[in-house]
C-alpha positions in Angstrom: -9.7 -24.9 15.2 -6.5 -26.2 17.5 -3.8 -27.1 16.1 -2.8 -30.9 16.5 0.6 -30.4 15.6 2.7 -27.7 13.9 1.6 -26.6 10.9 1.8 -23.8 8.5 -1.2 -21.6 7.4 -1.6 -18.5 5.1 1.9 -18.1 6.5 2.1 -18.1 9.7 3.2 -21.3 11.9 1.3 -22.5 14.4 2.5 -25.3 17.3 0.7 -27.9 18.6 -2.2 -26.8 20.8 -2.4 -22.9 19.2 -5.8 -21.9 17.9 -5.9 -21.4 14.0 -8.3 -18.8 13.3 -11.2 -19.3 10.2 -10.7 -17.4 7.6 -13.1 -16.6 5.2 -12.1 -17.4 1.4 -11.7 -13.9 -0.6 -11.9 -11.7 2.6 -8.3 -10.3 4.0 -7.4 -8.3 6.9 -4.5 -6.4 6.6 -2.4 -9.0 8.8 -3.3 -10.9 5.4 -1.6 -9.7 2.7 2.1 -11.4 2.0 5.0 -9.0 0.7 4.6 -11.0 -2.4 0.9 -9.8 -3.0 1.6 -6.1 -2.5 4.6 -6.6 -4.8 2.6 -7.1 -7.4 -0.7 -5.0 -7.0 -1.4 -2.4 -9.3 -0.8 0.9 -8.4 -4.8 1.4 -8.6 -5.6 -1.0 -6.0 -2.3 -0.2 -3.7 -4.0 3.3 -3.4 -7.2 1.9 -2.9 -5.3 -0.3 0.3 -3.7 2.9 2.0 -7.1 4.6 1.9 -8.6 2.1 3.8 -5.9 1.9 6.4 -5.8 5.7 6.6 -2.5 6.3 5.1 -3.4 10.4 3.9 -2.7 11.3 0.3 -2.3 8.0 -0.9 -3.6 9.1 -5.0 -0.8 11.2 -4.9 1.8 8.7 -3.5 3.8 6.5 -6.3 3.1 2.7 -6.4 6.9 2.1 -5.5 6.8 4.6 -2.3 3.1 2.8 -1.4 4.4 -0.3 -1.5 6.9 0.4 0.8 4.6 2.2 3.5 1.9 -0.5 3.5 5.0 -3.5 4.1 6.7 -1.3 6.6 2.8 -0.9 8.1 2.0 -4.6 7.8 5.7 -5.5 9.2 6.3 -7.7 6.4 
């Protein structure tokens, strides 16, 4: 979809004439996930989202510190 004039989606701001990708309702990417949402996972699934993005050790790795990594990874 283009963009008819600027608007704001899933957080990112898009100007007139920039393509808005689909997204598909309950699927995330990591480019996704606001600081907000990781804020306030549990430290269950924050594990769960550094194995899938390869981040090594991540059972062993406090929610606090994982939180941190996957922002800083994310740049949020």
């Amino acid at each position: 979809m283009i963009a008819e004039y600027t608007v704001k989606r899933n957080g990112r701001w898009y100007k007139a004439g920039d393509e808005i990708p689909d997204i598909v309702p309950g699927e995330k990417s990591s480019g996704e996930y606001t600081k907000t949402e990781i804020n306030r996972m549990s430290t269950a699934d924050l594990q769960a989202l550094a194995a899938e993005h390869g981040i090594e050790g991540a059972e062993e790795i406090s929610g606090a510190e994982l939180k941190r990594i996957l922002i800083e990874q994310f740049g949020l």
